[in-house]
Structure formats: C-alpha cells, structure tokens
N, C-alpha and C positions, 0 to 999 in steps of 0.2 A: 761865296761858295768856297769849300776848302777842297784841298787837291782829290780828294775822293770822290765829292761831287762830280768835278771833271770829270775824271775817269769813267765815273757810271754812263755821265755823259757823251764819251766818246765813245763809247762801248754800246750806247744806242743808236747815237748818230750813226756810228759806222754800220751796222746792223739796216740803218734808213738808206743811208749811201749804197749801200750792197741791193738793198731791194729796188731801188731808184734804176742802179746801174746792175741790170743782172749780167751773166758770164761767167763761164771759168777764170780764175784769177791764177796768177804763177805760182803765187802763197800759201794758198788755201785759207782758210778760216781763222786760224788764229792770225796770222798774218794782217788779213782782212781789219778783224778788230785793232787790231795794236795800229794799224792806218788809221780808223776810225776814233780811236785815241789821239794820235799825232794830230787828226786834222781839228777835232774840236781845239784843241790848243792853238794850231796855226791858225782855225777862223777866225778864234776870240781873239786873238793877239792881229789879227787883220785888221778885224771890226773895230778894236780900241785904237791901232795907230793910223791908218789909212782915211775911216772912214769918219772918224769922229764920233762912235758910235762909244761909248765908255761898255764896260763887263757889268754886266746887271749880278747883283748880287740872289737876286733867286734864281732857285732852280728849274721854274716854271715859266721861264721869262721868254715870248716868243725868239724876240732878238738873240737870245742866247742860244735858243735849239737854229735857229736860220742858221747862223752864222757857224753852229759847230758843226751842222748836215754838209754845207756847204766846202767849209775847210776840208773833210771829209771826201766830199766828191771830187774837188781837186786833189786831193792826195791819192787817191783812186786810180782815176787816171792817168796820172802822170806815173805810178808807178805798173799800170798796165801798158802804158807806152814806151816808160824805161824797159821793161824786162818781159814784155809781150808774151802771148799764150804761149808756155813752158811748156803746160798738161794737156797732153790730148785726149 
C-alpha cells in the first residue's frame, strides 16, 4: 500500500474511531481525522513491531483496518484525556 492508501485509510478508520467513541472532542472534525490518520500509522507500525503481525500489502486486509481502527481509538482517547472537553 502506498502512502495515499494510508491516508485514505486513516481518514476511514478515524471516521470508525469517531463513530465507535462518540462525543464532543477539543478538535473538532478536522482534528478528529488527521487523529484518525495518526493512528492508522501508529496501529500499523504497533502491529508490525509488537505483535508480529507484518503490514498486509492490501488494502482490504482485515488485519490492516483492526489494526488502524484501533491505533485510531487509542489516539482518541488519549488526546481527549490530554486536552479534555474544551467545547461546551
């Protein structure tokens, strides 16, 4: 998968992440995605060095969406715990 892939794919995961975990976030929306970005990267790169799990070269690849929904959800939350509901 080339970096656009990624991308697309973070840009859904975080999208999944968001619906998974609803709420007002600090960020808003754009925010939200560019997380949802960050974290498919940080899942894959989890799942290839942690877990043993190597980066599936399709884009359809279960492990692939787990793993960047997931990165995703942790990035999430930790940045709704760093910087807590802002927006009322």
């Amino acid at each position: 998968m080339g970096i656009v892939s990624w991308i697309v794919l973070g840009l859904l995961a975080g999208g999944i992440a968001k619906f998974l975990l609803p709420g007002r976030d600090p960020g808003g929306l754009i925010v939200t995605t560019l997380i949802g970005v960050a974290g498919s990267f940080t899942g894959g790169w989890l799942s290839a060095k942690f877990l043993d799990k190597p980066i599936q070269t399709e884009f359809f690849e279960l492990t692939t969406w787990g793993s960047a929904i997931a990165g995703s959800l942790v990035l999430l939350i930790a940045y709704r715990i760093l910087f807590g509901n802002s927006r009322s």
